[in-house]
Each structure stands twice: as structure tokens, then as C-alpha cells.
C-alpha positions in Angstrom: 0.0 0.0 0.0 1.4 3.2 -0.9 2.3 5.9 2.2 0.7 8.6 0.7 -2.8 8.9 -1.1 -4.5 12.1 -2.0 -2.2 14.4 0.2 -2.4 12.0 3.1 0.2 12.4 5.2 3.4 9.5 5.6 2.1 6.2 7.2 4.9 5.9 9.0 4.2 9.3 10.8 0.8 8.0 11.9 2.6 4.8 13.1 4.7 7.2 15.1 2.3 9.0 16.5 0.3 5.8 17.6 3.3 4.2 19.4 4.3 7.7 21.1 1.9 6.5 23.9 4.3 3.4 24.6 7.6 4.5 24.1 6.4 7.4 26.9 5.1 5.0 29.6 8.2 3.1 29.1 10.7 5.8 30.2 8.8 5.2 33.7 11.0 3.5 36.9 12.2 0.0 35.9 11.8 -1.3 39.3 7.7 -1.1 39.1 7.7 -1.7 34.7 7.4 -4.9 33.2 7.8 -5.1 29.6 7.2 -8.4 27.1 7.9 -8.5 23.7 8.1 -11.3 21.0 9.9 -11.1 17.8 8.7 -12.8 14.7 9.8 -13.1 10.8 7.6 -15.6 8.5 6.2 -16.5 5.3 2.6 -16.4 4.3 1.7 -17.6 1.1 -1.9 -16.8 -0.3 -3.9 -18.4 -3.4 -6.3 -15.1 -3.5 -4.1 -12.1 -2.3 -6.9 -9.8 -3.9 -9.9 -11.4 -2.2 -11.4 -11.2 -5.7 -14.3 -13.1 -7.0 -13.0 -13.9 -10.9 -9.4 -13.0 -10.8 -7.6 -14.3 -7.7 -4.1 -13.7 -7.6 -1.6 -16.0 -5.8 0.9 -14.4 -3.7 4.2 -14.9 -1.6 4.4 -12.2 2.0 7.5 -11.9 3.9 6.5 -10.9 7.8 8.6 -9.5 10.0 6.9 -8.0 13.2 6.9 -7.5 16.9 4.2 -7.7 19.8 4.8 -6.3 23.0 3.1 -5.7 26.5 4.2 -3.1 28.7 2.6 -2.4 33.1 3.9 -0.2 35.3 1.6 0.3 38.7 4.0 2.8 40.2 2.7 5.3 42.9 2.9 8.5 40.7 2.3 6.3 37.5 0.2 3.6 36.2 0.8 2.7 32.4 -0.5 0.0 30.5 0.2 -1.0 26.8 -0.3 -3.7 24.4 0.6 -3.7 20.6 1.7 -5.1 17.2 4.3 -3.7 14.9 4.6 -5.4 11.6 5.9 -4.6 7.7 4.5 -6.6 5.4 6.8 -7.5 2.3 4.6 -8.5 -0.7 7.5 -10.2 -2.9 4.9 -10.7 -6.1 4.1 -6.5 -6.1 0.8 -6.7 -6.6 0.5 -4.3 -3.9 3.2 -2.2 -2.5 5.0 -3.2 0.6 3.3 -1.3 3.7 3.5 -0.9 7.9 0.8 -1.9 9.9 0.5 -1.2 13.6 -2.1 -1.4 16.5 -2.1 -0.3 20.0 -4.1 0.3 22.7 -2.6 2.3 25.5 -3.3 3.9 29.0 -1.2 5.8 31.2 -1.9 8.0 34.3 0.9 10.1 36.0 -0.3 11.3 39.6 0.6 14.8 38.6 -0.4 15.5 42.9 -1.3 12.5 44.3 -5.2 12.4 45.5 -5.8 15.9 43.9 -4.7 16.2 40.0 -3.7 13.4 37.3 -3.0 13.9 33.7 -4.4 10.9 31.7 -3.5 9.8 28.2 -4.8 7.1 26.1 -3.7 5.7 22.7 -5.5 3.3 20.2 -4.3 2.3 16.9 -5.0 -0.2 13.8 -6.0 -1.2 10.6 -9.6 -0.9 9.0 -11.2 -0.8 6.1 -11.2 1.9 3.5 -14.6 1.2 1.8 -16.7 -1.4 4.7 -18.7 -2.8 1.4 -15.2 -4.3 -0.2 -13.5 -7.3 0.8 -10.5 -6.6 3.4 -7.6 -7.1 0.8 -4.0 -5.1 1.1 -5.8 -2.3 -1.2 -8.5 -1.5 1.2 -6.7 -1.4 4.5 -5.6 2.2 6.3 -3.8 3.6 9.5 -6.3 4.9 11.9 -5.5 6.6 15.5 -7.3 7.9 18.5 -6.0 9.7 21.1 -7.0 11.7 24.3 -5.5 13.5 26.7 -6.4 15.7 29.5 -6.3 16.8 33.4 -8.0 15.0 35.7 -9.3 17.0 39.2 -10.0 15.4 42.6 -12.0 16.9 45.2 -14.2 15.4 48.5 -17.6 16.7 48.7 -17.7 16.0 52.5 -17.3 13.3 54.1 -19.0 10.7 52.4 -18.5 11.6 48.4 -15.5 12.5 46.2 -15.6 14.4 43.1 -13.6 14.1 39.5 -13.9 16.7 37.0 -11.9 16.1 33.8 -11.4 18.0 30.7 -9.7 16.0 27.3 -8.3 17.0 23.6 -9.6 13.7 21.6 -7.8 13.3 18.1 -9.1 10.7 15.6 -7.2 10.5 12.4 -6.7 8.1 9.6 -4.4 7.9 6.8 -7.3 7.3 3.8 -10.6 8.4 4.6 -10.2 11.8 5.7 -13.7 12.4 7.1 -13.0 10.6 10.2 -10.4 13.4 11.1 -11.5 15.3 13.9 -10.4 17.4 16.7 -13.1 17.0 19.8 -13.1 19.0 23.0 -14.5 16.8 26.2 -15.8 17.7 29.7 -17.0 16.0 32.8 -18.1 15.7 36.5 -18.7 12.8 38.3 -19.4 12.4 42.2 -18.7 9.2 43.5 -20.1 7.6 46.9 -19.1 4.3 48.5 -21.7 2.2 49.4 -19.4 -0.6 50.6 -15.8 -2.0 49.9 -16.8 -3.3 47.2 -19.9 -1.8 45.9 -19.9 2.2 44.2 -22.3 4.1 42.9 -21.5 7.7 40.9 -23.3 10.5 39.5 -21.7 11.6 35.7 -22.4 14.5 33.7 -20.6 14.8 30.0 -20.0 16.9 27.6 -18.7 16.4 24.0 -17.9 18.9 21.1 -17.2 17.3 17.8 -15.3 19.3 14.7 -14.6 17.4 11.8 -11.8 18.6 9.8 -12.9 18.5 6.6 -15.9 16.3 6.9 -17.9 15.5 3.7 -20.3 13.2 4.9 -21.4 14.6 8.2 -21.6 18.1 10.6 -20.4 18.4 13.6 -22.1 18.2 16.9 -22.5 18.0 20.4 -23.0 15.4 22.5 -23.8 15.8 26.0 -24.5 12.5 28.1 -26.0 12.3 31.9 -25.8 9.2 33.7 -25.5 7.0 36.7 -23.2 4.3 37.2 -23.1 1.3 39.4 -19.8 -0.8 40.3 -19.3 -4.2 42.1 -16.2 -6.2 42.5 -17.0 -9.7 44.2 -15.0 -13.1 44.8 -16.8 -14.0 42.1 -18.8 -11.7 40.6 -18.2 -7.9 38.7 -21.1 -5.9 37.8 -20.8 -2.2 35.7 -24.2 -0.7 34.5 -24.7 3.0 33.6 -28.2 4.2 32.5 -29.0 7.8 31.5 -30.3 9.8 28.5 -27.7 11.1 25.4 -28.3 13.8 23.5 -27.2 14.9 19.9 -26.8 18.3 18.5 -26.1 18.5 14.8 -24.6 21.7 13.5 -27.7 23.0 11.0 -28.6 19.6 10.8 -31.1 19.0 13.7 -31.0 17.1 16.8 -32.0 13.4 18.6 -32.1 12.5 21.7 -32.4 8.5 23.3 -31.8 6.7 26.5 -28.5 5.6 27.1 -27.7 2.2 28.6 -24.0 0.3 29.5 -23.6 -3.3 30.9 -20.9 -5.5 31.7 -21.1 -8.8 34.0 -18.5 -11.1 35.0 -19.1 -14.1 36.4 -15.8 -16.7 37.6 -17.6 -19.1 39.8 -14.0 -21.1 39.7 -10.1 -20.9 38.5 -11.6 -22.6 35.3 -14.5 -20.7 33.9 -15.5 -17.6 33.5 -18.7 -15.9 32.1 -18.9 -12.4 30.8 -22.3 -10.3 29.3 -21.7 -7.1 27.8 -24.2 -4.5 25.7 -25.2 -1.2 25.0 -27.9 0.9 23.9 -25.9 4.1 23.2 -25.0 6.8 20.4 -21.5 6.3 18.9 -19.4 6.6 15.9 -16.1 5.5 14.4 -13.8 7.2 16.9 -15.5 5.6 19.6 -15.8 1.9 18.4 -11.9 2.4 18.0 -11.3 3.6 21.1 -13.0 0.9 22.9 -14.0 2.1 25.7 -13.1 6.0 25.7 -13.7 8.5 29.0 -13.2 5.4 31.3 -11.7 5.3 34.8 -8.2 3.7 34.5 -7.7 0.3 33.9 -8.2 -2.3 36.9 -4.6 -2.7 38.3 -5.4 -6.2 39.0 -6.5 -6.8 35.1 -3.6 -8.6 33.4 -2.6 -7.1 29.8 -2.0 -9.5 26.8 -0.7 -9.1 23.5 -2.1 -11.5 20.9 0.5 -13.4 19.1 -1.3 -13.3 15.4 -0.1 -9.9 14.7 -1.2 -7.0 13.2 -5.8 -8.2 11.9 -8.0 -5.9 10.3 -10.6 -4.1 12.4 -15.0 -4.3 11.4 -15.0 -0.6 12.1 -16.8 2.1 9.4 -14.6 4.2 9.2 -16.8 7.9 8.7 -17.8 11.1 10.4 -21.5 9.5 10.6 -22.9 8.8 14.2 -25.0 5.7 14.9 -27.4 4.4 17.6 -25.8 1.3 18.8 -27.5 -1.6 19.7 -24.8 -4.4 20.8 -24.8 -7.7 23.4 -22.1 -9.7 22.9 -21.6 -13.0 25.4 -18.5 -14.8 26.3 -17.4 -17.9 27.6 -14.0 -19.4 28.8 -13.0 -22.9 29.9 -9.7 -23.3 31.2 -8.0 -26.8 31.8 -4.5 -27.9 32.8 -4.0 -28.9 29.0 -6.6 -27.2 27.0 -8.7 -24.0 27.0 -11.6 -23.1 25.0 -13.8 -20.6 24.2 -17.1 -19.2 22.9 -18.3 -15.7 21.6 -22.0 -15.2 20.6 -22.5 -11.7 19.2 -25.0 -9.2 18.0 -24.8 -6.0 17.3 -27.3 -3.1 15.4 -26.2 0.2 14.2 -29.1 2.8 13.1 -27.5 5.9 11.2 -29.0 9.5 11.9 -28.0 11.3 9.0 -27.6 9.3 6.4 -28.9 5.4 6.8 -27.4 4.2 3.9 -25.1 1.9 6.0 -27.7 0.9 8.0 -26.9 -3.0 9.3 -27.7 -5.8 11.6 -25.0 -8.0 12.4 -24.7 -11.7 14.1 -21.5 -13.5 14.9 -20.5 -16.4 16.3 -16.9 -17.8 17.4 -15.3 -20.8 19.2 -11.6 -20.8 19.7 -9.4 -23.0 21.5 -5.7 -24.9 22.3 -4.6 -28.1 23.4 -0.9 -28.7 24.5 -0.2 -32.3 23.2 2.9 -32.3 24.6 4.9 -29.7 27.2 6.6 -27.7 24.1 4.0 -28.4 21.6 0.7 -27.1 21.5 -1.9 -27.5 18.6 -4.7 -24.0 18.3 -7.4 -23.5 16.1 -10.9 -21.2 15.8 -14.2 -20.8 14.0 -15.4 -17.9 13.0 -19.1 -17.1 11.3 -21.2 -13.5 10.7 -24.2 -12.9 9.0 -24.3 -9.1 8.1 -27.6 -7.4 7.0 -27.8 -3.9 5.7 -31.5 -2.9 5.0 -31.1 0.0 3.7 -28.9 -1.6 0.3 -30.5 -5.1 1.0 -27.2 -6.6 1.0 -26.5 -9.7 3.0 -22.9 -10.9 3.6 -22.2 -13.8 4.8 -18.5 -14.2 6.3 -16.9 -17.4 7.7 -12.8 -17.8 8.8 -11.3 -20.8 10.1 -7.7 -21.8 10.9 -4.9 -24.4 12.6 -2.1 -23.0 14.0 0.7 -25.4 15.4 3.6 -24.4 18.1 6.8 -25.7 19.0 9.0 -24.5 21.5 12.6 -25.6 21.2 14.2 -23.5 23.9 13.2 -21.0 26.1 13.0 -17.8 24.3 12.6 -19.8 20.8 9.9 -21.3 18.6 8.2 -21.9 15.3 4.6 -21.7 14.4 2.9 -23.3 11.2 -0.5 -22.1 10.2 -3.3 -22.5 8.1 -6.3 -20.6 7.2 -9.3 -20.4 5.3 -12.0 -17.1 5.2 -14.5 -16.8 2.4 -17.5 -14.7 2.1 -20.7 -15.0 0.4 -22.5 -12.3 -0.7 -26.1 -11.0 -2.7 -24.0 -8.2 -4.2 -22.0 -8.6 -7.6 -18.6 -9.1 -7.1 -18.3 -9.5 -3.5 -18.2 -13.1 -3.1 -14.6 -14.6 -2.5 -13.0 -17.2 -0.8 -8.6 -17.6 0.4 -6.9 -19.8 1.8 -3.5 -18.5 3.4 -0.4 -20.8 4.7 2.2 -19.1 7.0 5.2 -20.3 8.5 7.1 -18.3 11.2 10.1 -18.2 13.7 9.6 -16.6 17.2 12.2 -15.2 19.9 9.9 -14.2 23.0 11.7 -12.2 25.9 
């Protein structure tokens, strides 16, 4: 993929400025940092490099990447990070060679301790140019949120504590310049304790949104209120937020709906584990890629992992259009001494405002899991299925992906990975039905 399309600025300067997050936290104390990394370099070989219905090309990729996980839970700062850095060789040139990155990244310097914080947070990846094409090297760009702000502490006698915040949000990406935007956020929240392990807060928000040279939507503002509830048990976690969200198009109008947040955790052992998430809430493309944006800081007790199958392309529509979202997505783990397994039921509705042509429904279904037939080989595969409806174009997709993936390690620090996999999609509109099937063979040093 070329670095530069209609004025865009260098890819590699919005790989920079993704990773600036990490290579920050990572100048913190040693003695309270912990920092993971594996180095990789394969060889994928593909019999439909395009994704194309009628004129698949077969293709040779030399990989060379790295994965990394950074914590430090210091008193003055708390920093998490997990990412992917990879460049992806294509030694046929049908497409030109290209660096992909992701990251997601949170840090939190206790500016004065109890009283003022300054926050960042960093998210980075690869999605989709055009959502209605296949995902092939072509239709892939560099995207990148971040946010950063003060963060103000304050008792409200003796029985609440206060936090107001202010944040500069950023969302850029390399090809579809209508999701560039420069957003302005405030908040106040007032917390009360209703045990040790129960919370319950009070949150007023505030959003303005100014696209930088948006074609396809105005801006707005957004302003949210909201109460929250918290629980941490043994064995059970409970977060639910419901309010009402407003929406405030510049000389386009304005909409208004309930807001809703929900996530359960259930671990009634050291084996399985059971967590229900949804929303009923306005978003857009900024916020899908973000995650979870305007958060409290990550649980200090929540391990941070970096997948090992590098850099994947994201689902998100990338635009300047805002959506209600309707999503409940269910999970599932098993964990034995020799295998784990799990399960991922999904749906998930998005209702434009201004322009429904995008409108969709979406199902999904996934089932993943590893067995380690002996102590330095381990054998890992998942299934993957979504139906995709969008009523507006009535278009249905229908995607399914599938893959082996087998693991040798012959040292300590050193192993090699042989994979296989298989995605194909099928699909009522012309020219939008493919299938691949992708081989790749790799060598690992982990730290």
C-alpha cells in the first residue's frame, strides 16, 4: 500500500504517533515496569491475495513483526500498553510493501497525588477503506485515536468525592479523511461508596465534535448524563450505567435516546468464566476504536496480553456518521490444565441518523481454542461465522474464517509456528463473493 494517497500524510508518521503513547510509559521507573515482547519473521503464502471473485491472484508475503506488553503500577504512574508492529513485504508487487501497527494504551501520572492526574490514552489499527469491499491489502488504512487531559480530585464531605476532567480527543486516519477530527470533552462525576466493594456515581458529560474536513457529516455535540453502578465480588463484577444522550447537529437538527452500559463477569472457579456485555448508546467510528473512551483507568489487578497473530484488520466504518448502537455480545472461557476453549456469541445493530445508507444488523458467532499435546507443543485453532444485513442496500454478507495453527518451543526464548487458514465470504452483491486460503510459517524469539 502506498504511504501517501491524496495528500495524506506518511504512514509511518501516523505509526509514530500511535506508538508515542508506549515509548512514553516506558521511560517510567524499571523497578515497578514490566515489559514483554516477542519477535517474529515468516512467510505467508496466499492463493487469493486480492480477495477477488474472478481474478484471484496467488501471492508470496515476507512478515517480520513485533508484539509487546508493557505495566507499570507505580505510585505517581500507572501505564499500560499492548501492541503489534509489523511490515508486510509482498514479494509478487501486486500491492506495495506497507507498515501496519495497532495499540491500545493507557497511562496516568499522579501529577499530585489524590488531587490532579494527567491521563492519556492511545488506540491504533487497521480498517477498512470502503466497509462494502472485501478486506484485501488495497483497502486497509492507518487509523489513531488519542486523548489526553487533566484529571481534578476533590471530597464533597465526608461521604463523596468528586472528578472533574477535561480532554483533547484526536481521531485521524491515513485514507478516509472524514474521520479526522479534533473533539473537545468535559466531565463531573461524584462518586459515593456504598461498601468495599460496591460504588455508585453521578456523571455529567459533555462532548464537542469538529470534523476537519468532513464530507459526509456536521459536527455536533454530544452531551450524556448518567449514573453508574460498580461491584467487584469473589466472584462476581457488575458495571451498569443508564441515562439519557443527546445529539446536536450543526444546522442539521437534533436526537435525543436513553442511554444504557452493561458489563457482567461471572468466575464461579479458577476454570471458567462468564462475561455479558451491551449497549444501547450513540456512537461513531472514533469511539468503536477507542473501545472504551472517558473510562476510569484500567483495573490494576486486570492482566494485559498481546495476541501473538499480529497486526488483523478491524470491522469498524470508518466515517464522520454517528449511529445508535444496539450491541450484546456474550463470552465464555473454559480453562483446563492442558486445554482451553472458548465461545463468543454476538449481535450488534447500528441505526445511522444522518444518512442510513449503512444501516446493518449483524450476528456473529466464534469458538476458539488450544490443546498442548505435549509440554513444548501445542496445537490451536478457531471458527469464525457473521451474517451481516444492511436494510437499507439489501445486502447480505455472509463471512466465515477458520484456521490451525501449530507451536513448537525448542528453547526457552525460541519457537516456530505453522499455520493455516481459510475465510470466504458470500454475498447478494456482484462481485463480492470470494474465498482464500492463506499458509504461514514463522520463527519466534519471546523475551
Amino acid at each position: 500500500m502506498s504511504a501517501y494517497r491524496n495528500g495524506s500524510r506518511p504512514a509511518h508518521s501516523t505509526l509514530a504517533r500511535a506508538i508515542a503513547l508506549a515509548l512514553l510509559v516506558t521511560t517510567g521507573a524499571a523497578s515497578a515496569a514490566q515489559f514483554d515482547y516477542a519477535l517474529y519473521a515468516g512467510i505467508e503464502h496466499s492463493d487469493n491475495i486480492t480477495l477477488s471473485t474472478n481474478n484471484p491472484v496467488s501471492q508470496n508475503v515476507f512478515i517480520p513483526g513485533l508484539n509487546f506488553t508493557y505495566s507499570q503500577l507505580g505510585s505517581a504512574v500507572q501505564a499500560k500498553a499492548a501492541g503489534s508492529l509489523e511490515y508486510r513485504d509482498y514479494l509478487g508487487k501486486t500491492f506495495d510493501n506497507q507498515v501496519q501497527g495497532q495499540l491500545a494504551g493507557q497511562v496516568n501520572w499522579a501529577v499530585l497525588p489524590q488531587r490532579l492526574d494527567l491521563y492519556a490514552e492511545d488506540y491504533a489499527g487497521i480498517q477498512p477503506v470502503d466497509s462494502l469491499a472485501s478486506n484485501a491489502p488495497n483497502n486497509q488504512q492507518q487509523t489513531n485515536v488519542l486523548a489526553l487531559g487533566p484529571i481534578l480530585h476533590f471530597r464533597v464531605g465526608d461521604a463523596m468525592r468528586g472528578q472533574a476532567e477535561l480532554r483533547y480527543v484526536n481521531s485521524y486516519a491515513s485514507k478516509v479523511k472524514d474521520f479526522n477530527s479534533s473533539r473537545g470533552v468535559a466531565a463531573f462525576r461524584l462518586f459515593r461508596d456504598l461498601s468495599p466493594t460496591a460504588q455508585v456515581s453521578a456523571n455529567v458529560e459533555y462532548q464537542h465534535v469538529d470534523f476537519n474536513q468532513s464530507l459526509s457529516g456536521p459536527n455536533y455535540d454530544r452531551s450524556e448524563a448518567y449514573a453508574r453502578y460498580t461491584s467487584k465480588l469473589a466472584h462476581f463484577t457488575t458495571d451498569v450505567s443508564l441515562g439519557w444522550s443527546q445529539i446536536k447537529f450543526k444546522r442539521a437538527g437534533s436526537d435525543s435516546a436513553p442511554m444504557a452500559r452493561l458489563a457482567l463477569g461471572w468466575q464461579p472457579n479458577l476454570r471458567n468464566e462468564v462475561i455479558l456485555s451491551g449497549s444501547y448508546q450513540y456512537a461513531d467510528a472514533a469511539q468503536d476504536i477507542a473501545q472504551q473512551p472517558y473510562q476510569p483507568f484500567l483495573d490494576q489487578n486486570q492482566p494485559v496480553t498481546a495476541t501473538l497473530q499480529g497486526v488483523s484488520v478491524g470491522n469498524v466504518v470508518v466515517s464522520s456518521q454517528v449511529y445508535l448502537e444496539r450491541r450484546l455480545d456474550l463470552s465464555y472461557a473454559f480453562r483446563a490444565d492442558r486445554w482451553t476453549a472458548a465461545v463468543t456469541p454476538g449481535y450488534r445493530r447500528l441505526g445511522y441518523i444522518n444518512d442510513r445508507t449503512l444501516n446493518q444488523a449483524g450476528r456473529s458467532l466464534g469458538i476458539n481454542g488450544e490443546y498442548r499435546l505435549r509440554p513444548t507443543l501445542t496445537l490451536s485453532g478457531f471458527v469464525y461465522g457473521e451474517k451481516l444485513d444492511y436494510s437499507t442496500l439489501k445486502r447480505t454478507d455472509k463471512t466465515y474464517r477458520y484456521g490451525l495453527d501449530l507451536a513448537h518451543q525448542w528453547t526457552q526464548h525460541w519457537s516456530w509456528h505453522a499455520s493455516v487458514t481459510h475465510q470466504r465470504r458470500d454475498s447478494n452483491a456482484v462481485n463480492q463473493t470470494y474465498h482464500e486460503t492463506a499458509f504461514f510459517v514463522s520463527v519466534v524469539y519471546r523475551r
